[in-house]
PDB file with SEQRES, HELIX, SHEET and CRYST1 records, atoms N, CA, C and O in Angstrom:
SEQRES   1 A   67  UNK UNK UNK UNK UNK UNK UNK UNK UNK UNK UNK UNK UNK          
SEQRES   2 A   67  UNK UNK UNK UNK UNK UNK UNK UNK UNK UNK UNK UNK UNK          
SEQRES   3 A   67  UNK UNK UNK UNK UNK UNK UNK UNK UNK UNK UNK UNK UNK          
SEQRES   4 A   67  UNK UNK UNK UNK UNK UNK UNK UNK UNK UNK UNK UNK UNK          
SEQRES   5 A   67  UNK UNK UNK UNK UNK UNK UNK UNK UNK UNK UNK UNK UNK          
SEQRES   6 A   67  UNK UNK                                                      
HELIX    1 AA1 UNK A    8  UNK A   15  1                                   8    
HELIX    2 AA2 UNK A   19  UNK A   36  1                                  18    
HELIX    3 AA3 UNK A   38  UNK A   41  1                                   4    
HELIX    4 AA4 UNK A   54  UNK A   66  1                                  13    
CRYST1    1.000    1.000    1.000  90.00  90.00  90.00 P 1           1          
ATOM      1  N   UNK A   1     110.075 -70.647 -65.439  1.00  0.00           N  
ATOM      2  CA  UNK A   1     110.548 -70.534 -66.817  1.00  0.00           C  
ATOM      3  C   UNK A   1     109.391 -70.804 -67.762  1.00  0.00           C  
ATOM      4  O   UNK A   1     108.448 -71.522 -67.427  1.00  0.00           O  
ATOM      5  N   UNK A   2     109.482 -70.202 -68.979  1.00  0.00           N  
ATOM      6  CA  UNK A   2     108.332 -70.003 -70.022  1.00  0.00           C  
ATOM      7  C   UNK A   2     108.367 -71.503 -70.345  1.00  0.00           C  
ATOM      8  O   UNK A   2     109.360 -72.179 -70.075  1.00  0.00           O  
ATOM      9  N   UNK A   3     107.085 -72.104 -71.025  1.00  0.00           N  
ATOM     10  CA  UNK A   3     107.470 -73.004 -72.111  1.00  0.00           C  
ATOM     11  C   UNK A   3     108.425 -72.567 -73.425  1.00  0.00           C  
ATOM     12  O   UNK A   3     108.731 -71.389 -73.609  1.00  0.00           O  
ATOM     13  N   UNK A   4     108.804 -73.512 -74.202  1.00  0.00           N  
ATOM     14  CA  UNK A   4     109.898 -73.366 -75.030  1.00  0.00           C  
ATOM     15  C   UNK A   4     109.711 -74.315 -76.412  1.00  0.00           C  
ATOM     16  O   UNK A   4     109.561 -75.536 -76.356  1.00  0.00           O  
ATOM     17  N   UNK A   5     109.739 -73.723 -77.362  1.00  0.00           N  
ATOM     18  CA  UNK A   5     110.020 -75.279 -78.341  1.00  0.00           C  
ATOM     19  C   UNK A   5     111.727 -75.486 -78.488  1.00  0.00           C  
ATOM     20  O   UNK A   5     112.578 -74.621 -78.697  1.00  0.00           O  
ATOM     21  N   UNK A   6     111.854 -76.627 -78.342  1.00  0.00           N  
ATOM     22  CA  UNK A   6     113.540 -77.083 -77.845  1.00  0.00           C  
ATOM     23  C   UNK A   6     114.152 -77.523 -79.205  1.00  0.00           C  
ATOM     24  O   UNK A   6     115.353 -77.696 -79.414  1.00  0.00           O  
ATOM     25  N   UNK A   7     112.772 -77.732 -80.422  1.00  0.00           N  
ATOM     26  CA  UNK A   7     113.877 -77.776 -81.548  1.00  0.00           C  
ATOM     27  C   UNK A   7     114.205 -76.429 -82.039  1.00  0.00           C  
ATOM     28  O   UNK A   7     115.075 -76.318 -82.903  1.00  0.00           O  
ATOM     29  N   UNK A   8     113.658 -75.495 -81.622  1.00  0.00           N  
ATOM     30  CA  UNK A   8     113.765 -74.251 -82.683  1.00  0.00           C  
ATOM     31  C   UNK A   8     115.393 -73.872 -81.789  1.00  0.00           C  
ATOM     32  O   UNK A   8     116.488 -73.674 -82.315  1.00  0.00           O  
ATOM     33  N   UNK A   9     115.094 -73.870 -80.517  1.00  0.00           N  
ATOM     34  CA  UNK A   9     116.177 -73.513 -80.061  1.00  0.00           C  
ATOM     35  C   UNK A   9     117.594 -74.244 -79.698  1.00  0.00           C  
ATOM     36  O   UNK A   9     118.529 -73.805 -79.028  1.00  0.00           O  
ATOM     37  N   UNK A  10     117.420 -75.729 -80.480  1.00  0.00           N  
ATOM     38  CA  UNK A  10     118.907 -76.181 -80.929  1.00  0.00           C  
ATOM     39  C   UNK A  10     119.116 -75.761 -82.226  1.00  0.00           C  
ATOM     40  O   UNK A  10     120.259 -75.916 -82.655  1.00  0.00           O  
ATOM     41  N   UNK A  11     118.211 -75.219 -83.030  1.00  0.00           N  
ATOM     42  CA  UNK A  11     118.249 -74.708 -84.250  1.00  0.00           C  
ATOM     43  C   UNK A  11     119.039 -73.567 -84.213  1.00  0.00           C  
ATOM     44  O   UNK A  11     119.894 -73.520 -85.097  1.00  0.00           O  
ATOM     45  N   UNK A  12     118.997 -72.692 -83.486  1.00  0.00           N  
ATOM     46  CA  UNK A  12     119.488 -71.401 -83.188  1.00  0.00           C  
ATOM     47  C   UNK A  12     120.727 -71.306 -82.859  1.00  0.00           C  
ATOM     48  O   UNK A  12     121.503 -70.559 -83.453  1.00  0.00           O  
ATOM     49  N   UNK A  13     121.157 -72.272 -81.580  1.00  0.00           N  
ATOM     50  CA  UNK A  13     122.061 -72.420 -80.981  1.00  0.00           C  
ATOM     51  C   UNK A  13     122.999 -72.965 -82.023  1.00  0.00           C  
ATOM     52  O   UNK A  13     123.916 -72.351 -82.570  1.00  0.00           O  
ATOM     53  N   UNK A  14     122.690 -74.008 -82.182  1.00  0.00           N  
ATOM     54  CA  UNK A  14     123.443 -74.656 -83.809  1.00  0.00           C  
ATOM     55  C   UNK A  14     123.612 -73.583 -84.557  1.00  0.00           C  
ATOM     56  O   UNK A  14     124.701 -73.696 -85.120  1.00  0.00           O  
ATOM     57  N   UNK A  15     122.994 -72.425 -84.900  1.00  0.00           N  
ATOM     58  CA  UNK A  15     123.077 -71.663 -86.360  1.00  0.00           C  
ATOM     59  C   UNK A  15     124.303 -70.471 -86.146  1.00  0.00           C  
ATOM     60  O   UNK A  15     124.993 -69.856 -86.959  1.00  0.00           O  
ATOM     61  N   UNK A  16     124.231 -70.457 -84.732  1.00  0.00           N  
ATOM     62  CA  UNK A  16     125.525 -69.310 -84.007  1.00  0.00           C  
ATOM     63  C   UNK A  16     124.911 -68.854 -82.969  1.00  0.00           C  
ATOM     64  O   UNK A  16     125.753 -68.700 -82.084  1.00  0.00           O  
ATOM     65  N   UNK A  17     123.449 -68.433 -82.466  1.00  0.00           N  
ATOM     66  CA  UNK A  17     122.769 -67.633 -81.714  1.00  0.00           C  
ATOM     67  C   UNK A  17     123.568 -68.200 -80.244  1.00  0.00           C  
ATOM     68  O   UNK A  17     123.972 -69.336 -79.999  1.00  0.00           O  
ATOM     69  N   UNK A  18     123.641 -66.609 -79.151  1.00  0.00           N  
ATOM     70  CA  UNK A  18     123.481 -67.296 -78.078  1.00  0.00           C  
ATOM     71  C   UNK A  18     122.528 -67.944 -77.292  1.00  0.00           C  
ATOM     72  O   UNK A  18     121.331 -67.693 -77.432  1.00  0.00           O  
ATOM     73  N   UNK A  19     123.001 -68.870 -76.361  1.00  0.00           N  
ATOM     74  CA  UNK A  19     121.585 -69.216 -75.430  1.00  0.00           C  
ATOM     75  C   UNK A  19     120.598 -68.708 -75.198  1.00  0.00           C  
ATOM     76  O   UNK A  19     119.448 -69.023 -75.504  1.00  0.00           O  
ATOM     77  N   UNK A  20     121.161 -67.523 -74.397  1.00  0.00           N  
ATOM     78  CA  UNK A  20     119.912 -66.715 -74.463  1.00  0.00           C  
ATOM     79  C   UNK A  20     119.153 -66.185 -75.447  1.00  0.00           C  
ATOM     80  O   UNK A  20     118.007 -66.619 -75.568  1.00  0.00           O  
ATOM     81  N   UNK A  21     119.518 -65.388 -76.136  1.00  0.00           N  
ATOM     82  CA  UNK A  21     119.048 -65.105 -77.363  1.00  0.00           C  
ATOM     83  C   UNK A  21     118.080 -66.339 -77.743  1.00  0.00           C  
ATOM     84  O   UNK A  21     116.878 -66.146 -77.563  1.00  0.00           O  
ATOM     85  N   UNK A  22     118.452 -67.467 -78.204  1.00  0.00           N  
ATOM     86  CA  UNK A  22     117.994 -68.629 -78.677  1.00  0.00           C  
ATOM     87  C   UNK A  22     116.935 -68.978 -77.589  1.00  0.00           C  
ATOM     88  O   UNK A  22     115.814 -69.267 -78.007  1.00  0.00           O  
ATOM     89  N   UNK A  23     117.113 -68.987 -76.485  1.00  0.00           N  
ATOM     90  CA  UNK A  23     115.897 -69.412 -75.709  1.00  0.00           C  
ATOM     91  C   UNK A  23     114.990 -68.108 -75.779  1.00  0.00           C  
ATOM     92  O   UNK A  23     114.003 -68.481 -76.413  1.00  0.00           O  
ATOM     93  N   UNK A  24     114.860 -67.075 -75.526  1.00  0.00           N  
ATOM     94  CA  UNK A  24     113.953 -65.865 -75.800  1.00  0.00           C  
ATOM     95  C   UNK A  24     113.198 -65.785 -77.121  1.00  0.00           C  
ATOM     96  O   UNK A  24     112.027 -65.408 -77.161  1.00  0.00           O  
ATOM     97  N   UNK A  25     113.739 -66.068 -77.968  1.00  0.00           N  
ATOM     98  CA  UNK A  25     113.518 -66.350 -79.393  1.00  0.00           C  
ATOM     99  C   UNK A  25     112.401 -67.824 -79.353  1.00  0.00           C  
ATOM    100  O   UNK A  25     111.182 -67.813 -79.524  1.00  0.00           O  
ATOM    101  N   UNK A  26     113.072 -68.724 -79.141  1.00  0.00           N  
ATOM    102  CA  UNK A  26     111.701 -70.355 -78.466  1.00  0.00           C  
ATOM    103  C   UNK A  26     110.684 -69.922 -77.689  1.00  0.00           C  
ATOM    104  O   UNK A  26     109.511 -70.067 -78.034  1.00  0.00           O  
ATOM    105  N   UNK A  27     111.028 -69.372 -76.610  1.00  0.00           N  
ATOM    106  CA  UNK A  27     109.574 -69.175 -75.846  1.00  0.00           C  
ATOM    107  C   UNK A  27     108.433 -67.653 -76.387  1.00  0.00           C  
ATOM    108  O   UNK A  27     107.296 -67.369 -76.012  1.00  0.00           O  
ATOM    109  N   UNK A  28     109.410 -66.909 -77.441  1.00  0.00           N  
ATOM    110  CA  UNK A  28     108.114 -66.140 -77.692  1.00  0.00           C  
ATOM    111  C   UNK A  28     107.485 -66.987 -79.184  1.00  0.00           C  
ATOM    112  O   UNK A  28     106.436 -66.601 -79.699  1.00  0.00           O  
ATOM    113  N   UNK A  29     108.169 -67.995 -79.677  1.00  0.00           N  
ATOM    114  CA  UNK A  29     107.195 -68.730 -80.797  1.00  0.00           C  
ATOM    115  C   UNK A  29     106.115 -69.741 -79.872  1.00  0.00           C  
ATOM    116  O   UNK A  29     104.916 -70.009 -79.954  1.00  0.00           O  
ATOM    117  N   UNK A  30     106.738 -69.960 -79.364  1.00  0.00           N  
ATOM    118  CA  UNK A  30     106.147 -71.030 -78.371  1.00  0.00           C  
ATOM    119  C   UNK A  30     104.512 -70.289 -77.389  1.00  0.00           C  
ATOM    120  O   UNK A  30     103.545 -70.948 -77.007  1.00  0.00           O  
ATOM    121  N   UNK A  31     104.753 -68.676 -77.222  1.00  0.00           N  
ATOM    122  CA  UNK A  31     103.906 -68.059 -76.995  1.00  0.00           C  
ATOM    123  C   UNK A  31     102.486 -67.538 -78.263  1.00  0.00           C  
ATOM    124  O   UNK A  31     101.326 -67.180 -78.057  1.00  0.00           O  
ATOM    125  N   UNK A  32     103.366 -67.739 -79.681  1.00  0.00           N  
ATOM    126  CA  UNK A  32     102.747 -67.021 -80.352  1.00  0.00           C  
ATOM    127  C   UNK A  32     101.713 -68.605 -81.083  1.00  0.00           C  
ATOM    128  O   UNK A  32     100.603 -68.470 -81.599  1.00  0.00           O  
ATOM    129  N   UNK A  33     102.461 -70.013 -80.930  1.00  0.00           N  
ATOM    130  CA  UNK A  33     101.821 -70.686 -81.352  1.00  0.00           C  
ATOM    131  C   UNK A  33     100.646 -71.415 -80.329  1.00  0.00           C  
ATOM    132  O   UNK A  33      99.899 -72.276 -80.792  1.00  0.00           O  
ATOM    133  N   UNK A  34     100.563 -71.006 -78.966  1.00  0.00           N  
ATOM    134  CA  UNK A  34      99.387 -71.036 -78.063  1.00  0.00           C  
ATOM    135  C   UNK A  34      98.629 -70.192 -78.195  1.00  0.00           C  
ATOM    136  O   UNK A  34      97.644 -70.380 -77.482  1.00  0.00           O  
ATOM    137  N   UNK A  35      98.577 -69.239 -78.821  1.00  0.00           N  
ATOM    138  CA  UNK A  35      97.812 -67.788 -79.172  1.00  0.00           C  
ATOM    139  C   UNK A  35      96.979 -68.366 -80.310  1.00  0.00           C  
ATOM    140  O   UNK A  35      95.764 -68.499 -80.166  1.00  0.00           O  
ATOM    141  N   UNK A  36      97.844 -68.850 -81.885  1.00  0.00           N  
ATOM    142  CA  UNK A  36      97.432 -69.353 -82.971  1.00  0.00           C  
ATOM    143  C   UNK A  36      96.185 -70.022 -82.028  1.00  0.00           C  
ATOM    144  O   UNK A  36      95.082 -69.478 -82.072  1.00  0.00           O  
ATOM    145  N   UNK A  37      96.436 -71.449 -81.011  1.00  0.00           N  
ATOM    146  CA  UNK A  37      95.778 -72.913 -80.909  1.00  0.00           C  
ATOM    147  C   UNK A  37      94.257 -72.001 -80.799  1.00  0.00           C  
ATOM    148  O   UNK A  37      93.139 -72.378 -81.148  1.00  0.00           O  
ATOM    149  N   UNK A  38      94.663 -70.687 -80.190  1.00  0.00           N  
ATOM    150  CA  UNK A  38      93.154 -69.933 -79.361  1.00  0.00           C  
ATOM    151  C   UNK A  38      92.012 -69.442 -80.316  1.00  0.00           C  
ATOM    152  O   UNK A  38      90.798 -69.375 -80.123  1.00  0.00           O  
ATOM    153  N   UNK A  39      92.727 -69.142 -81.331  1.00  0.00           N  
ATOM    154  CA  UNK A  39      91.933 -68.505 -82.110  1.00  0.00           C  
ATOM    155  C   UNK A  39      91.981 -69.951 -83.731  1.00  0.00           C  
ATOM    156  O   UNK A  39      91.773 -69.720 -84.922  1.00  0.00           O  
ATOM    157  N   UNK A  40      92.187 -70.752 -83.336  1.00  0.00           N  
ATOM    158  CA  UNK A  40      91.794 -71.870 -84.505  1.00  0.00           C  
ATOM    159  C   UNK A  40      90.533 -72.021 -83.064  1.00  0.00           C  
ATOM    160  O   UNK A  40      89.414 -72.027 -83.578  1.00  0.00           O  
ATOM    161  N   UNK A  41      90.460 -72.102 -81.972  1.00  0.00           N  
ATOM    162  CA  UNK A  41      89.248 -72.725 -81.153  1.00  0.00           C  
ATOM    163  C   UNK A  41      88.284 -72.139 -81.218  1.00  0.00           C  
ATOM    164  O   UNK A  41      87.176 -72.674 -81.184  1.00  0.00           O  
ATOM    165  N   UNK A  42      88.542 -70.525 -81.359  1.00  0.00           N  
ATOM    166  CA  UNK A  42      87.677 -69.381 -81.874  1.00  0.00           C  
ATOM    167  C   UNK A  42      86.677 -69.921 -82.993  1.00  0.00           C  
ATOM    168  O   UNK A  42      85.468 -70.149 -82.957  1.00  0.00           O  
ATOM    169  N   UNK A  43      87.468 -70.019 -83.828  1.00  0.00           N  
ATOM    170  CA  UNK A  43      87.185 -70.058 -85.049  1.00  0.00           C  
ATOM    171  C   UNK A  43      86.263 -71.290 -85.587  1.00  0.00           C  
ATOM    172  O   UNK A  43      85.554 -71.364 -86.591  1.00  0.00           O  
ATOM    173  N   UNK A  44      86.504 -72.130 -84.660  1.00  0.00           N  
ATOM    174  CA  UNK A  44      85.614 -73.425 -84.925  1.00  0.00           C  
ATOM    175  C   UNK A  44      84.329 -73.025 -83.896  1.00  0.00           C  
ATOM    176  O   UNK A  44      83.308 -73.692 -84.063  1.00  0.00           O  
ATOM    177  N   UNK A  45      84.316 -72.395 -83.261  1.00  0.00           N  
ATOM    178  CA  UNK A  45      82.883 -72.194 -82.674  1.00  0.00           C  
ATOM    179  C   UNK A  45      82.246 -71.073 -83.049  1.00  0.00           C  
ATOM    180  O   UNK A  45      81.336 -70.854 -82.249  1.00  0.00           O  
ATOM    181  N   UNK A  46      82.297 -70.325 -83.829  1.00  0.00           N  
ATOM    182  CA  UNK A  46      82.242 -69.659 -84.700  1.00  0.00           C  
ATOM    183  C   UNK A  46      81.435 -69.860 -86.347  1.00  0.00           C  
ATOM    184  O   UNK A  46      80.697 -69.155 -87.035  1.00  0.00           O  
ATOM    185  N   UNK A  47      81.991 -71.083 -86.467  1.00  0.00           N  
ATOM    186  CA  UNK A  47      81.851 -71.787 -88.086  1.00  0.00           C  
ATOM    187  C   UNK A  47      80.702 -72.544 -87.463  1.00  0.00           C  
ATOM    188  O   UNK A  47      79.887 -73.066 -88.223  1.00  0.00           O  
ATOM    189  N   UNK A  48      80.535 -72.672 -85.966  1.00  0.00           N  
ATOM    190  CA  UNK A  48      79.262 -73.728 -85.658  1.00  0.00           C  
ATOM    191  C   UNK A  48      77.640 -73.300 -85.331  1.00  0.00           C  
ATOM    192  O   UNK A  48      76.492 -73.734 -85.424  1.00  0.00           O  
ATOM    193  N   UNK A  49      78.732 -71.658 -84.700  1.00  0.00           N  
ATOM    194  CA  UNK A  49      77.478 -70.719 -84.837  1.00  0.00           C  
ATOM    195  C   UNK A  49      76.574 -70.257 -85.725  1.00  0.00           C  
ATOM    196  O   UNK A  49      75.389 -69.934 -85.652  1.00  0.00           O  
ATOM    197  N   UNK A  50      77.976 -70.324 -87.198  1.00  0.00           N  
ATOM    198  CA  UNK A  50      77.373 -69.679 -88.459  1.00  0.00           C  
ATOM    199  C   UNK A  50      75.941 -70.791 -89.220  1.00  0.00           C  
ATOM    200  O   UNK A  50      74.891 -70.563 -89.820  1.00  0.00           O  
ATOM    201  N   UNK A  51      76.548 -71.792 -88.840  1.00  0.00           N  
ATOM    202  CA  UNK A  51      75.927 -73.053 -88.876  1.00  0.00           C  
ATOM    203  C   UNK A  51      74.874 -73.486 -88.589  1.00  0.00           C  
ATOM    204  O   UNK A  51      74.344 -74.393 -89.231  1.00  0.00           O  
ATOM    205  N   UNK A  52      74.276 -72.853 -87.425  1.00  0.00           N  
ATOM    206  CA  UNK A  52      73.027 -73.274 -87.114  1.00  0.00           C  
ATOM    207  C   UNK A  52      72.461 -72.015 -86.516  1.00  0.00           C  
ATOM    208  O   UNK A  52      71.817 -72.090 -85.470  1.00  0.00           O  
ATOM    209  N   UNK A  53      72.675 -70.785 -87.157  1.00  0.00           N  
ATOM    210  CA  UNK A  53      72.132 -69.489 -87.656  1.00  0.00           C  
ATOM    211  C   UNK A  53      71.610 -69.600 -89.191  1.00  0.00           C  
ATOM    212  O   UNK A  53      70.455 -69.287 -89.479  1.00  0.00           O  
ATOM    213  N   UNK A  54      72.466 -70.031 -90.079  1.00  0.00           N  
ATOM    214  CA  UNK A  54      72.176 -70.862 -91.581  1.00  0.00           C  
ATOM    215  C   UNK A  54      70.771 -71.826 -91.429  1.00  0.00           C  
ATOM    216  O   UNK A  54      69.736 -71.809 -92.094  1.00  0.00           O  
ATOM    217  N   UNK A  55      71.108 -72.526 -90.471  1.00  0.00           N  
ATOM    218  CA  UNK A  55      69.978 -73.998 -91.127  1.00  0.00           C  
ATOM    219  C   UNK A  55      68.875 -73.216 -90.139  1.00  0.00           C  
ATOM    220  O   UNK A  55      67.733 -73.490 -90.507  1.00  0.00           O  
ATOM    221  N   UNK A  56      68.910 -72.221 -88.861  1.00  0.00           N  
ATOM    222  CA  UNK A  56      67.603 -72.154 -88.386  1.00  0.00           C  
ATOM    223  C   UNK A  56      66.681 -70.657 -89.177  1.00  0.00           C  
ATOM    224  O   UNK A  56      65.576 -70.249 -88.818  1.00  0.00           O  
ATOM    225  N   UNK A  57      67.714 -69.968 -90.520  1.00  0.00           N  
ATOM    226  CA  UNK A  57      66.879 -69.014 -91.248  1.00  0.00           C  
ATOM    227  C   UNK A  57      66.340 -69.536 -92.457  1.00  0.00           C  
ATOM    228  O   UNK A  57      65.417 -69.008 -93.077  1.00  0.00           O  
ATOM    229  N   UNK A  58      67.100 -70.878 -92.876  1.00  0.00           N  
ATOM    230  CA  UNK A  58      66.507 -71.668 -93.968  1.00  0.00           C  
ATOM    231  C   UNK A  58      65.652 -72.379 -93.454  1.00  0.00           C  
ATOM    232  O   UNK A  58      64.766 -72.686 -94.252  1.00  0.00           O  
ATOM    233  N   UNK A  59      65.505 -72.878 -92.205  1.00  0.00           N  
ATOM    234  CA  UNK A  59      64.352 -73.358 -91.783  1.00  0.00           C  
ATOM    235  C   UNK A  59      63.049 -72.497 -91.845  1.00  0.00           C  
ATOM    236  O   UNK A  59      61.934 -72.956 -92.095  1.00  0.00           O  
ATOM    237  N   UNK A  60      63.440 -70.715 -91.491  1.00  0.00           N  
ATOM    238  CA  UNK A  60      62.001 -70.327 -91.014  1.00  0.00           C  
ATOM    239  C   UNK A  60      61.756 -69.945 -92.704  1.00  0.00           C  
ATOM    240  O   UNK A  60      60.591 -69.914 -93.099  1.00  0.00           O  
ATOM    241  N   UNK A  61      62.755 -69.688 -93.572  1.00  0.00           N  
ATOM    242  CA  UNK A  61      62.276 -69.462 -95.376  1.00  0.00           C  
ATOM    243  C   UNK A  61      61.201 -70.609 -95.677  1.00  0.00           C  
ATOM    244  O   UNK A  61      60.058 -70.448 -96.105  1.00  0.00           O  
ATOM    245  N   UNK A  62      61.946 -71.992 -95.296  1.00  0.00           N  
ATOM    246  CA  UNK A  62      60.877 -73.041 -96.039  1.00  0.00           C  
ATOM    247  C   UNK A  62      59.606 -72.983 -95.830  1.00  0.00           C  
ATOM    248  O   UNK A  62      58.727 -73.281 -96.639  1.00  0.00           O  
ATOM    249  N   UNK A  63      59.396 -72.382 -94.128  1.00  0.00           N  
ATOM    250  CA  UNK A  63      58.240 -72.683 -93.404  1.00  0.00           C  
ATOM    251  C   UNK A  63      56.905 -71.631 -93.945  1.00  0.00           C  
ATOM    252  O   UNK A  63      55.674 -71.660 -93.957  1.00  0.00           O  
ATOM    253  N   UNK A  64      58.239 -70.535 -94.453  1.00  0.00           N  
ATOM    254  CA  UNK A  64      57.358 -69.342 -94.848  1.00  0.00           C  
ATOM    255  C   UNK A  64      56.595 -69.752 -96.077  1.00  0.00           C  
ATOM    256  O   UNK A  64      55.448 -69.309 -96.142  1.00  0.00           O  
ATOM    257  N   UNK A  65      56.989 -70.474 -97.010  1.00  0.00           N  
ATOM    258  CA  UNK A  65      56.507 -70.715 -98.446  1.00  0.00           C  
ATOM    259  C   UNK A  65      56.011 -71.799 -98.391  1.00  0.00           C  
ATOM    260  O   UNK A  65      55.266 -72.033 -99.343  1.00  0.00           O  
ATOM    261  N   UNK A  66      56.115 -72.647 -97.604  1.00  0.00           N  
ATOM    262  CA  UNK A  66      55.434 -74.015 -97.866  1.00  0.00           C  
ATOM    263  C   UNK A  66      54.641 -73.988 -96.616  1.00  0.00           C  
ATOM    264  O   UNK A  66      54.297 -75.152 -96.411  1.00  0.00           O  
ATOM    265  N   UNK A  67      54.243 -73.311 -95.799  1.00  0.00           N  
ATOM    266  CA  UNK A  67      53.284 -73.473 -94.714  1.00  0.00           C  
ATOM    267  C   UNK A  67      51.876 -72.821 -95.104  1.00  0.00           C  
ATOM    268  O   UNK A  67      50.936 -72.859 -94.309  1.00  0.00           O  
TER     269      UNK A  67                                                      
END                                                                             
């Protein structure tokens, strides 16, 4: 069985949905918010790359004018 978030799907169940329905409905958020976690991880190695692509072309600018 998939993972699930179990509040969305007493949410559902509570709101009228059936079980099923309601559990199919949990495990594809539950899919889509492990997807999100992947690409926030992306994204921070990324911002680290940009990062020290930044400080090593401002490094070779300074070197150029003040060397």
């Amino acid at each position: 069985m998939a993972t699930m978030i179990s509040e969305v799907y007493d949410a559902l169940v509570e709101a009228g949905a059936s079980q099923e329905k309601a559990r199919k409905a949990a495990e594809a958020l539950a899919n889509y918010e492990s997807r999100f976690s992947r690409v926030d991880a992306d994204l921070l190695l990324l911002k680290w790359m940009t990062g020290f692509i930044v400080a090593g072309v401002g490094g070779l600018v300074i070197k150029a004018f003040f060397n």
